[in-house]
Chimera marker file (.cmm) of the C-alpha trace (Angstrom):
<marker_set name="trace">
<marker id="1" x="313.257" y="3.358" z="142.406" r="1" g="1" b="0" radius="0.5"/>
<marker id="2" x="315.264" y="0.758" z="140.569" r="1" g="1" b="0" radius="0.5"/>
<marker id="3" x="318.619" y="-0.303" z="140.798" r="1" g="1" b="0" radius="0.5"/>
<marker id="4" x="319.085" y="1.324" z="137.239" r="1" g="1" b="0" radius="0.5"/>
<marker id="5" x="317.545" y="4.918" z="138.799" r="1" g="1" b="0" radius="0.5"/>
<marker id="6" x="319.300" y="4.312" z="142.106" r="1" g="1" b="0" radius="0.5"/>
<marker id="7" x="322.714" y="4.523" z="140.366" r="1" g="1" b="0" radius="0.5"/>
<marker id="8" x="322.159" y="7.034" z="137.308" r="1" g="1" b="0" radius="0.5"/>
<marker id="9" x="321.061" y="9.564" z="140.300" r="1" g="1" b="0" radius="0.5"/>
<marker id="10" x="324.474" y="8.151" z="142.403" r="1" g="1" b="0" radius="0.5"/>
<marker id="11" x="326.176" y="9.357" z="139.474" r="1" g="1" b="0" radius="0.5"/>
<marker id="12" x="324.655" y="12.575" z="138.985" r="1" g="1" b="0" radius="0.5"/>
<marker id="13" x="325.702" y="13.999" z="142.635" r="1" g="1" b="0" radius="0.5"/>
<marker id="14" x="329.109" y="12.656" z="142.445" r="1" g="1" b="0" radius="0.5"/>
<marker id="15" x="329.587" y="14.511" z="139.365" r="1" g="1" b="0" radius="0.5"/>
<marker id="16" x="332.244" y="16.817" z="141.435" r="1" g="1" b="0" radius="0.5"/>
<marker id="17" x="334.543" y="13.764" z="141.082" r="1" g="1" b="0" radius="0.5"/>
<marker id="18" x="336.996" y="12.469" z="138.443" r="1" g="1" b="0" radius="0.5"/>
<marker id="19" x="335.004" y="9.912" z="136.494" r="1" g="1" b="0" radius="0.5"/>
<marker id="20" x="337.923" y="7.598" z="137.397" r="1" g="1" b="0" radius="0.5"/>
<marker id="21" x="336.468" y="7.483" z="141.189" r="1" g="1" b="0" radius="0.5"/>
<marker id="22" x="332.685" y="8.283" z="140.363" r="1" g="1" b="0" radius="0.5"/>
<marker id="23" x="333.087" y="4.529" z="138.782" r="1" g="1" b="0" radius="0.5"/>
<marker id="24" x="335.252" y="3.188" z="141.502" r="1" g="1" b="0" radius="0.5"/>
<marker id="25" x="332.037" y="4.130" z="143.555" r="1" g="1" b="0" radius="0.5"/>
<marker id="26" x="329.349" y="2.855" z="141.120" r="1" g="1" b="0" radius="0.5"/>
<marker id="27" x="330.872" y="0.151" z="140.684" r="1" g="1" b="0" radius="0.5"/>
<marker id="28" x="330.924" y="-0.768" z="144.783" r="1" g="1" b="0" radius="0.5"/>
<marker id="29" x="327.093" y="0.513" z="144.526" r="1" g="1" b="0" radius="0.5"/>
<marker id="30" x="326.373" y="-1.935" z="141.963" r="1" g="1" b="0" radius="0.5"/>
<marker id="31" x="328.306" y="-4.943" z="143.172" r="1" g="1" b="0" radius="0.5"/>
<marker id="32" x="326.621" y="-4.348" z="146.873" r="1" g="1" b="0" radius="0.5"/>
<marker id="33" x="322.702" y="-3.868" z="145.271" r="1" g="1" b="0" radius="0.5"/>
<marker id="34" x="324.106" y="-7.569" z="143.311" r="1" g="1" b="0" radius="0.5"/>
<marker id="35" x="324.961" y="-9.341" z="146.771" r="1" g="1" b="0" radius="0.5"/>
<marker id="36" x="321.587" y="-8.045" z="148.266" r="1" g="1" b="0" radius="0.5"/>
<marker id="37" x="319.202" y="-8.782" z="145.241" r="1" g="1" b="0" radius="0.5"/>
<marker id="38" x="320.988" y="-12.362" z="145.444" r="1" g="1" b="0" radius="0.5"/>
<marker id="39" x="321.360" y="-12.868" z="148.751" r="1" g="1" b="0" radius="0.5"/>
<marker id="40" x="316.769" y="-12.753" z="148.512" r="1" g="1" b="0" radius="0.5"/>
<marker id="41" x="316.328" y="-8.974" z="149.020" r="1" g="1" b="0" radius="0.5"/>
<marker id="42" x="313.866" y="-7.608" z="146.604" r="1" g="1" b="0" radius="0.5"/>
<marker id="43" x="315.908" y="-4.029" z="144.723" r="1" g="1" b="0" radius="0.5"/>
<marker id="44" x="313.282" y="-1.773" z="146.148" r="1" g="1" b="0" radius="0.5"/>
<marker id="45" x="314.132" y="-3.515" z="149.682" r="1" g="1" b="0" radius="0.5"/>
<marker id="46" x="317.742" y="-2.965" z="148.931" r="1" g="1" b="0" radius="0.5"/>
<marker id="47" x="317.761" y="0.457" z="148.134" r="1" g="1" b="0" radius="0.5"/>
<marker id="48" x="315.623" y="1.351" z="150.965" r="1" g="1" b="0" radius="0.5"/>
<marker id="49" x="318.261" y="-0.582" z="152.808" r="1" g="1" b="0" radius="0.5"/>
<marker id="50" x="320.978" y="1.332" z="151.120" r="1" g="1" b="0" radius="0.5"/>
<marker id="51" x="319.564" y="4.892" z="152.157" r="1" g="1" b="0" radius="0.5"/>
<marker id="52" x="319.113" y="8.217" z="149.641" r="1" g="1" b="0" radius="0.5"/>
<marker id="53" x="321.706" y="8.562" z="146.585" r="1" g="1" b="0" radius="0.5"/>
<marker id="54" x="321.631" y="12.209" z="147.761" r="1" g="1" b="0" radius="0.5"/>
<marker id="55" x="322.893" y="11.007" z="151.569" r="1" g="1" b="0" radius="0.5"/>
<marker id="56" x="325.393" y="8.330" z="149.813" r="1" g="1" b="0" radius="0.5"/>
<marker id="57" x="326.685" y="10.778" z="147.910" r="1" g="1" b="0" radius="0.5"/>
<marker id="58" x="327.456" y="13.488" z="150.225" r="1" g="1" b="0" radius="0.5"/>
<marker id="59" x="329.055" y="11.225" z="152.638" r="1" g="1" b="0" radius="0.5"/>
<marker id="60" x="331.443" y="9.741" z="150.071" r="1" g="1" b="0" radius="0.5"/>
<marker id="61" x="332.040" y="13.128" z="148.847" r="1" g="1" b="0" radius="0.5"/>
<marker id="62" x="333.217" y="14.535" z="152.245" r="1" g="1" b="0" radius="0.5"/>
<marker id="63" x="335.898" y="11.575" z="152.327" r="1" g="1" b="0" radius="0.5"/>
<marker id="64" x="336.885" y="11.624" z="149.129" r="1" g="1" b="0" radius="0.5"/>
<marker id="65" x="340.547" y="13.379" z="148.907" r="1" g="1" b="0" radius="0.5"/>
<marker id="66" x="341.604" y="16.075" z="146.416" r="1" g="1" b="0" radius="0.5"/>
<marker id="67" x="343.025" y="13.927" z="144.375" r="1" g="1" b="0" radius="0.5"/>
<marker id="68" x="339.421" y="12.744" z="143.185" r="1" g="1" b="0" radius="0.5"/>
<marker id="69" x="337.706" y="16.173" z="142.796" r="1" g="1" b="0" radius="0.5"/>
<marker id="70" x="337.983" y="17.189" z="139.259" r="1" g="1" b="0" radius="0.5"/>
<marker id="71" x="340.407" y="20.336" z="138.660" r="1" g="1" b="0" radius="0.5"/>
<marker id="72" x="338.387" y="23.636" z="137.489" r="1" g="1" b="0" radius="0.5"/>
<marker id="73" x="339.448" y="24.536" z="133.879" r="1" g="1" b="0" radius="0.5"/>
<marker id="74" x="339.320" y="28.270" z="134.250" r="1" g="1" b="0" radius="0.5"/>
<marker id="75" x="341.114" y="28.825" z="130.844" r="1" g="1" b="0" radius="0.5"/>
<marker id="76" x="338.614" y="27.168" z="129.210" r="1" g="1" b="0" radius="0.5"/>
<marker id="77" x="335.587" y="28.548" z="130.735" r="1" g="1" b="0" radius="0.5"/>
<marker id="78" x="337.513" y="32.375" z="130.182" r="1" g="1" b="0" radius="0.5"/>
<marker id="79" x="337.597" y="31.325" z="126.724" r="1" g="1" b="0" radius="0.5"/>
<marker id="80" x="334.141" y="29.742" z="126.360" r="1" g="1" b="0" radius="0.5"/>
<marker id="81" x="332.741" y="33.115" z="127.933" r="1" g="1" b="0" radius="0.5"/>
<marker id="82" x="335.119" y="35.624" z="125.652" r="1" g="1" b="0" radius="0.5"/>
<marker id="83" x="334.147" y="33.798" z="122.619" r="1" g="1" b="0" radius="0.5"/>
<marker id="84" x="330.299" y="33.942" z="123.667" r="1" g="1" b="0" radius="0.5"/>
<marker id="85" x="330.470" y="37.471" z="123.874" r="1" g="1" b="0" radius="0.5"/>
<marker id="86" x="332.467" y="38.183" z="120.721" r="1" g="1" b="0" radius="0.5"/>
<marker id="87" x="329.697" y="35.984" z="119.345" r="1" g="1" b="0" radius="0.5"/>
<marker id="88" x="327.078" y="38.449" z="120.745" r="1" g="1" b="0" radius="0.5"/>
<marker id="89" x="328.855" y="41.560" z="119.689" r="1" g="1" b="0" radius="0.5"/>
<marker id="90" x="329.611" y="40.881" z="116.136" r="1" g="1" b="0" radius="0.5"/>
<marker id="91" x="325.812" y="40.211" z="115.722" r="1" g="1" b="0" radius="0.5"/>
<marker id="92" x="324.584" y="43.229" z="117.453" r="1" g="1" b="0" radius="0.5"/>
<marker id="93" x="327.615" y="45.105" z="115.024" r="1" g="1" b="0" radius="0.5"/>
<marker id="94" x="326.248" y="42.693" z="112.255" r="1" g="1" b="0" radius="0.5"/>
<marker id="95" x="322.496" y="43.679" z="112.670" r="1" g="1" b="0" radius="0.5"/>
<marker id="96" x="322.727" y="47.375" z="113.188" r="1" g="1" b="0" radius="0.5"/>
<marker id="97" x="325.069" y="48.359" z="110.382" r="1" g="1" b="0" radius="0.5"/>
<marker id="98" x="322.877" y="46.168" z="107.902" r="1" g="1" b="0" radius="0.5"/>
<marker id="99" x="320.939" y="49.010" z="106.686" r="1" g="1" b="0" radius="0.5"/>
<marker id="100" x="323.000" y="52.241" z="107.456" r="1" g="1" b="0" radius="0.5"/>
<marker id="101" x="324.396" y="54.888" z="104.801" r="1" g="1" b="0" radius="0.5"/>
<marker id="102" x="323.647" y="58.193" z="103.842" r="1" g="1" b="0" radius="0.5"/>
<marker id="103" x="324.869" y="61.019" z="101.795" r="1" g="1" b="0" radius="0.5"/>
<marker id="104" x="324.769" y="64.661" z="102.565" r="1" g="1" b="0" radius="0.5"/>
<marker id="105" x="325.349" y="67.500" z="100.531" r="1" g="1" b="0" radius="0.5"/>
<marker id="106" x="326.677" y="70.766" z="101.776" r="1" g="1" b="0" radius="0.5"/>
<marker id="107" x="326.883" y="73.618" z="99.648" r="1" g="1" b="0" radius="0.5"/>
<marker id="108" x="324.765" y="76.532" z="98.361" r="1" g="1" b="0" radius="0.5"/>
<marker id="109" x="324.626" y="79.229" z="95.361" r="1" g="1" b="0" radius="0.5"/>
<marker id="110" x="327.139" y="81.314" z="95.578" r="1" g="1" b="0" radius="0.5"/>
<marker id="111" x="330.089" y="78.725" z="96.516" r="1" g="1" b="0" radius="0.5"/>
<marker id="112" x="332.088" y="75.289" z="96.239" r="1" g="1" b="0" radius="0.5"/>
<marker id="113" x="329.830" y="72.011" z="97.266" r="1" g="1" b="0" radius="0.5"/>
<marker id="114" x="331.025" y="69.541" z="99.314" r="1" g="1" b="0" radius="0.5"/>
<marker id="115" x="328.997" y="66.137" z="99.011" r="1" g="1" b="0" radius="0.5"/>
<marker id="116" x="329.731" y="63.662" z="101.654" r="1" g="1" b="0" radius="0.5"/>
<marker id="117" x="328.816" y="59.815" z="101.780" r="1" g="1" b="0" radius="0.5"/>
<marker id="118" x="328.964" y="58.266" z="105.033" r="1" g="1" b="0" radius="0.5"/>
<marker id="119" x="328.666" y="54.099" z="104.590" r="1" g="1" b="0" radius="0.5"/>
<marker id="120" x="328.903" y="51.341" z="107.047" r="1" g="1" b="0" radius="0.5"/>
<marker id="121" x="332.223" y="51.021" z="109.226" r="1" g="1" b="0" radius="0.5"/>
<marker id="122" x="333.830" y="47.385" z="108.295" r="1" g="1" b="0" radius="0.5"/>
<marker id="123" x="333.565" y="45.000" z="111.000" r="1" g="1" b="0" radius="0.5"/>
<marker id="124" x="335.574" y="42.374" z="109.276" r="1" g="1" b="0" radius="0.5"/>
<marker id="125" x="337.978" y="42.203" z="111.873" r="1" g="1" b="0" radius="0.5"/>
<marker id="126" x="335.967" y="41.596" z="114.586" r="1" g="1" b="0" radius="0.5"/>
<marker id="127" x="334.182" y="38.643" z="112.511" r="1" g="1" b="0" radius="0.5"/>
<marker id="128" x="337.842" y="37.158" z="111.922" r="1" g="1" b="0" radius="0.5"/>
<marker id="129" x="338.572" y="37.936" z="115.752" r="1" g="1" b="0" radius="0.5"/>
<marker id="130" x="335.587" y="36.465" z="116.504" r="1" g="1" b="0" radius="0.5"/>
<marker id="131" x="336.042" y="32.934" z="114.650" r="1" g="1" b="0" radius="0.5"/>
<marker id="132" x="339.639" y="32.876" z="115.597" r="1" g="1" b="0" radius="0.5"/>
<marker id="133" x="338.639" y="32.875" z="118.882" r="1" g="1" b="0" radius="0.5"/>
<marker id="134" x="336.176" y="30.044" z="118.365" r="1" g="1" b="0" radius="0.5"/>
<marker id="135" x="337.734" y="28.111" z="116.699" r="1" g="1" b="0" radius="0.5"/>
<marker id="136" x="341.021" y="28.366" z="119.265" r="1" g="1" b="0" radius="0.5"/>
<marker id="137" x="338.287" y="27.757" z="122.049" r="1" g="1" b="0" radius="0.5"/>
<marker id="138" x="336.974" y="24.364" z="120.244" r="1" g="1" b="0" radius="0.5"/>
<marker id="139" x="340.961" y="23.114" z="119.765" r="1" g="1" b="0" radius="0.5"/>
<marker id="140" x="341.467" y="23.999" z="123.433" r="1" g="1" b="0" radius="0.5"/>
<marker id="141" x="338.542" y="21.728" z="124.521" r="1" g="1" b="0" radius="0.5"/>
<marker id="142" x="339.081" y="19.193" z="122.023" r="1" g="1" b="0" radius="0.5"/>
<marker id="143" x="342.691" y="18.807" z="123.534" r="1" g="1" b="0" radius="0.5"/>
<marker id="144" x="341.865" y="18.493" z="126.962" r="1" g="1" b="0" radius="0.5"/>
<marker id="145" x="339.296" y="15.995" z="126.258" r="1" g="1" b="0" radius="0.5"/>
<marker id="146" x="341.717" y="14.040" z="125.304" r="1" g="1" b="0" radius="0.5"/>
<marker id="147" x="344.478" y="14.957" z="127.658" r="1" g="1" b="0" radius="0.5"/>
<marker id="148" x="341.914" y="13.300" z="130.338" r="1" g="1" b="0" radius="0.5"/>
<link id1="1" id2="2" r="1" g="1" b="0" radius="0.2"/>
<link id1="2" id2="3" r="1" g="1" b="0" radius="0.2"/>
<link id1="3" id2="4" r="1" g="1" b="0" radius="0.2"/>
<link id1="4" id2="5" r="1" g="1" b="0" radius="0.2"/>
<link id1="5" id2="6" r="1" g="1" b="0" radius="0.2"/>
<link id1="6" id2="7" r="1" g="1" b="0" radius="0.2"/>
<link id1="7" id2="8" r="1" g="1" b="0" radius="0.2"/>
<link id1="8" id2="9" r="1" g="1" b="0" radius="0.2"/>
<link id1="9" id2="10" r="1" g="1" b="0" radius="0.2"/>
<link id1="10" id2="11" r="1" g="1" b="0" radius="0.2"/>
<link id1="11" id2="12" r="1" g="1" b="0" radius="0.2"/>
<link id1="12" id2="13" r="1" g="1" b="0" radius="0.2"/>
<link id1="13" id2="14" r="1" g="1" b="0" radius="0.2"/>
<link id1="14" id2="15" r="1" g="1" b="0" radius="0.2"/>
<link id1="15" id2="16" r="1" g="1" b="0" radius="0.2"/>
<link id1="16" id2="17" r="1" g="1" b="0" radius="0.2"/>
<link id1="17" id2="18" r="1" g="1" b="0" radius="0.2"/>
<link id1="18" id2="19" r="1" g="1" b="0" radius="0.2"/>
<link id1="19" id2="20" r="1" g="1" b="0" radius="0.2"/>
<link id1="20" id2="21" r="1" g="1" b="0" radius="0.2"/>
<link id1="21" id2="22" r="1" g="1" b="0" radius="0.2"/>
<link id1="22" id2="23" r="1" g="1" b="0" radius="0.2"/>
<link id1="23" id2="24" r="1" g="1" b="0" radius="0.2"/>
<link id1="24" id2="25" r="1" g="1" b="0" radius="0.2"/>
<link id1="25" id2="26" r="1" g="1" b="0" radius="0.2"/>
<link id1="26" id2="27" r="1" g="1" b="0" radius="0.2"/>
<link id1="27" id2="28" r="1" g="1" b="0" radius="0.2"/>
<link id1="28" id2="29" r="1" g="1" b="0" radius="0.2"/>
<link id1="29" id2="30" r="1" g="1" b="0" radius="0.2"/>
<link id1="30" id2="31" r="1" g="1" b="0" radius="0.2"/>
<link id1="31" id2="32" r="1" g="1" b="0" radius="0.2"/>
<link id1="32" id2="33" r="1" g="1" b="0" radius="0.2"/>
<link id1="33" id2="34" r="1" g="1" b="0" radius="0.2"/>
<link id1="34" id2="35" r="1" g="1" b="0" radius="0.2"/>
<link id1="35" id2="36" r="1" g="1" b="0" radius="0.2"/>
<link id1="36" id2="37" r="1" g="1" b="0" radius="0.2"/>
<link id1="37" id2="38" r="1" g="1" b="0" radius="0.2"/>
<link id1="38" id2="39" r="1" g="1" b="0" radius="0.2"/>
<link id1="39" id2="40" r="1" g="1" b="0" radius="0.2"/>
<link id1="40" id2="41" r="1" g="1" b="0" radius="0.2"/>
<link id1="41" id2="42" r="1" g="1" b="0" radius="0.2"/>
<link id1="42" id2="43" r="1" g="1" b="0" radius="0.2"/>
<link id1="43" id2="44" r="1" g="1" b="0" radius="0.2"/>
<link id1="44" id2="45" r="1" g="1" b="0" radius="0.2"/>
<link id1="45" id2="46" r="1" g="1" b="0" radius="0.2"/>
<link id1="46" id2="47" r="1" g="1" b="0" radius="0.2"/>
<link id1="47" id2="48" r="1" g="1" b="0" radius="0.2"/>
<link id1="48" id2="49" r="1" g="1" b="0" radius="0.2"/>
<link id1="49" id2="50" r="1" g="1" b="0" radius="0.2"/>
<link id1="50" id2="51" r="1" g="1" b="0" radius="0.2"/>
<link id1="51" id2="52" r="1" g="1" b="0" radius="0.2"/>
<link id1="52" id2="53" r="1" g="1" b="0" radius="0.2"/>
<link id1="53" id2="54" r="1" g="1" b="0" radius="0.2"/>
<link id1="54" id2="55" r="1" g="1" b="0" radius="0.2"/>
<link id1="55" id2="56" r="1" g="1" b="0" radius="0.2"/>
<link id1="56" id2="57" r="1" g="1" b="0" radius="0.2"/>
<link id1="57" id2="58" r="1" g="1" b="0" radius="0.2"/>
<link id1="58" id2="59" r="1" g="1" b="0" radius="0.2"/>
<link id1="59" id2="60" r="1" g="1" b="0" radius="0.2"/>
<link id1="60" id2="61" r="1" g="1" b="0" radius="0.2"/>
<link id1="61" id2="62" r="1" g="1" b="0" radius="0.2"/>
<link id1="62" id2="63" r="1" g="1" b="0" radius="0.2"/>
<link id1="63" id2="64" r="1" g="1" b="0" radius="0.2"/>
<link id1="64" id2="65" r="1" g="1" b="0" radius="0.2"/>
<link id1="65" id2="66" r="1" g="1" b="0" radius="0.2"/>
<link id1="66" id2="67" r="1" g="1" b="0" radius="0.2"/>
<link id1="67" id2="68" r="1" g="1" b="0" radius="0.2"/>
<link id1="68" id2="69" r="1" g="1" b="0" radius="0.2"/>
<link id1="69" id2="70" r="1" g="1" b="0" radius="0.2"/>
<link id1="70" id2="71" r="1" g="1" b="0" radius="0.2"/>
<link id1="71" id2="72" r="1" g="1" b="0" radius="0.2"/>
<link id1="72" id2="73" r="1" g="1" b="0" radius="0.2"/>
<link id1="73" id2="74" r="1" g="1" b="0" radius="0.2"/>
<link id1="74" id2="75" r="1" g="1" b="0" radius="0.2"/>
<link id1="75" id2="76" r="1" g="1" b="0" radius="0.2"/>
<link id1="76" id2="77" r="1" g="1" b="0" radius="0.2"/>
<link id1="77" id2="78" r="1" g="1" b="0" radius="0.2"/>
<link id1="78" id2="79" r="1" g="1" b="0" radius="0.2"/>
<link id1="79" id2="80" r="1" g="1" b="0" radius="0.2"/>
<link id1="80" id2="81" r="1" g="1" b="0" radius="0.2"/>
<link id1="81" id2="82" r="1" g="1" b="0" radius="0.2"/>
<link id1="82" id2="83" r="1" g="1" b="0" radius="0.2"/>
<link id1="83" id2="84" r="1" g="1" b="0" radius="0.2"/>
<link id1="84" id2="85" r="1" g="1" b="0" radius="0.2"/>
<link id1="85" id2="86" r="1" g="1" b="0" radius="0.2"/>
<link id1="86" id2="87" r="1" g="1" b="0" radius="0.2"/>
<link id1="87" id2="88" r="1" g="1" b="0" radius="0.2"/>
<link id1="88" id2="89" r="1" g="1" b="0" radius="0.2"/>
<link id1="89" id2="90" r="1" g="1" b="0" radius="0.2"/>
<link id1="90" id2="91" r="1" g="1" b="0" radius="0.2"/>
<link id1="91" id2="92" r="1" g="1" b="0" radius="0.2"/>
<link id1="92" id2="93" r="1" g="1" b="0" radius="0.2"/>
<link id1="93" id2="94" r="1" g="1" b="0" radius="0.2"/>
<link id1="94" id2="95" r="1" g="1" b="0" radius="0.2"/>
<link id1="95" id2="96" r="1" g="1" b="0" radius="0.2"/>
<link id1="96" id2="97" r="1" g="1" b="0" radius="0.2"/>
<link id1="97" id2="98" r="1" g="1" b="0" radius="0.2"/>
<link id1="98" id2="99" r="1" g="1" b="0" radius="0.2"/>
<link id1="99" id2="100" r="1" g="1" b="0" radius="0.2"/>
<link id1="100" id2="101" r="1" g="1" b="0" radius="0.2"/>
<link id1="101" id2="102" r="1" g="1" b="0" radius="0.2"/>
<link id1="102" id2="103" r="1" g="1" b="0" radius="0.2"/>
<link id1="103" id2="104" r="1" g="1" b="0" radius="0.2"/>
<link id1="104" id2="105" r="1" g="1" b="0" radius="0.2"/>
<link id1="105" id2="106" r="1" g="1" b="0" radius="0.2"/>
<link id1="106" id2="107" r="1" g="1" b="0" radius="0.2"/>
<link id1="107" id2="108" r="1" g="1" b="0" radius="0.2"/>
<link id1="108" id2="109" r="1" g="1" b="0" radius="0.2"/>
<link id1="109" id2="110" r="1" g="1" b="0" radius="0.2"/>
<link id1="110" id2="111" r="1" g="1" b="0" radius="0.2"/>
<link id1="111" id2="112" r="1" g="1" b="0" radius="0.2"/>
<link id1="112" id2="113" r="1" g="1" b="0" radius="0.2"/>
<link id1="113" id2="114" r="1" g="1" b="0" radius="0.2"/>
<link id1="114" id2="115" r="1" g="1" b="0" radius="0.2"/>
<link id1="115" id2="116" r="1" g="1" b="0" radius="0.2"/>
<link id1="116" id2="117" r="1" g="1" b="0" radius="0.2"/>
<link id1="117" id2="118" r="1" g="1" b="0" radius="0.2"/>
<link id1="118" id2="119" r="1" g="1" b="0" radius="0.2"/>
<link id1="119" id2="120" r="1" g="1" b="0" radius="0.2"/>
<link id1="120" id2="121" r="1" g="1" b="0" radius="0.2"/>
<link id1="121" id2="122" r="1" g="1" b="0" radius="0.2"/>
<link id1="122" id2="123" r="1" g="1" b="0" radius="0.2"/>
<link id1="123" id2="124" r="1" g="1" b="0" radius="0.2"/>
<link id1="124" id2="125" r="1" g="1" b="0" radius="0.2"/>
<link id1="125" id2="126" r="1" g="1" b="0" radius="0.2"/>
<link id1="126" id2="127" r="1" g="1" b="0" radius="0.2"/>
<link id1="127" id2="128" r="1" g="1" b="0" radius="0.2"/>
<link id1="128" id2="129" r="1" g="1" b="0" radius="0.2"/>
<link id1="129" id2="130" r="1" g="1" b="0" radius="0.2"/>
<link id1="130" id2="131" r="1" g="1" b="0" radius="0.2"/>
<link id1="131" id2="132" r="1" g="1" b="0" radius="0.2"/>
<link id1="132" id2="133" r="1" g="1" b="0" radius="0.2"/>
<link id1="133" id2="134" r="1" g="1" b="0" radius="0.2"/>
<link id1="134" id2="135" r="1" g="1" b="0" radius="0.2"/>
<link id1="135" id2="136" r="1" g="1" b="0" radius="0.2"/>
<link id1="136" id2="137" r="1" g="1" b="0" radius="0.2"/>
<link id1="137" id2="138" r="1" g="1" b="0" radius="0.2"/>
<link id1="138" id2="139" r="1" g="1" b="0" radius="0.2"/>
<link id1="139" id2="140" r="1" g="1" b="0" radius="0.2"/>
<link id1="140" id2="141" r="1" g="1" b="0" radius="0.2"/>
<link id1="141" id2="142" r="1" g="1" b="0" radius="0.2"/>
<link id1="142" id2="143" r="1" g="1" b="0" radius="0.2"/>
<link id1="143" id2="144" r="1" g="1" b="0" radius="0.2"/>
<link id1="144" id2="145" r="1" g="1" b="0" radius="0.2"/>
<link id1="145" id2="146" r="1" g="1" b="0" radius="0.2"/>
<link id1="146" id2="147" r="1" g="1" b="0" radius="0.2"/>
<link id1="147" id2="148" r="1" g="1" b="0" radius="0.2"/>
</marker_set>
C-alpha cells in the first residue's frame, strides 16, 4: 500500500464525518507519512508503522465529537424515496394502460341498444405529480449542497 492508497481508504471510513474534519485528519495523516518518508523511512515502512486505515479510523471516529459527524438529511432521503416510487408507479400505470380499450354492445331484437366504450383512465396527474415531485426533490438537494 502506498501513501496515495493509505489515505484514499483513510478517507473512505471516515466518511461519517463532516468533510471539514475528514481533511483536518488527512491532512495530519499526510503531513505525519511526510516527516517519516523524510526523516529515511521507506512509505511501505511508514504505513506499517502507522497501523490499518480501518484501526485509524475507528479510533479517531470514537473521539471525534458530534459536532463532526455529519447531520442525517431525512427530508431529503423521504423525498428521494417518494419520488422513486412515484417514478415506479407512473410506469407500471404507463405500461399497463398502453394497450387497453374495448367496446361492448348490449342490446338485442326486440329493444333499445346500449353500446358502451370503455378507454384508458388518464394518468396525467400522476405524471405531473410525479415530475413535480422530482423536480422539487433535485431543488431540495441542489440547495443543500450549497448550504454546506
Amino acid at each position: 500500500m502506498n501513501k496515495k492508497i493509505f489515505l484514499r481508504t483513510l478517507k473512505k471510513y471516515l466518511r461519517k464525518l463532516k468533510s471539514s474534519a475528514i481533511h483536518r485528519h488527512i491532512s495530519y495523516y499526510e503531513e505525519i507519512l511526510s516527516d517519516m518518508i523524510e526523516s529515511g523511512l521507506s512509505e511501505a515502512d511508514s504505513i506499517e508503522k502507522l497501523g490499518s486505515p480501518k484501526k485509524i479510523a475507528e479510533i479517531l471516529l470514537e473521539e471525534a465529537e458530534s459536532q463532526d459527524f455529519k447531520k442525517t438529511d431525512w427530508l431529503g432521503r423521504g423525498l428521494i424515496i417518494f419520488s422513486v416510487a412515484l417514478v415506479l408507479i407512473s410506469i407500471f400505470f404507463f405500461i399497463k394502460s398502453s394497450n387497453y380499450s374495448s367496446i361492448s354492445m348490449i342490446g338485442g331484437g326486440d329493444g333499445p341498444t346500449s353500446i358502451f366504450l370503455a378507454g384508458k383512465i388518464d394518468y396525467t396527474g400522476l405524471y405531473w405529480l410525479t415530475a413535480g415531485c422530482i423536480i422539487i426533490t433535485v431543488l431540495y438537494k441542489t440547495i443543500q449542497n450549497f448550504v454546506k
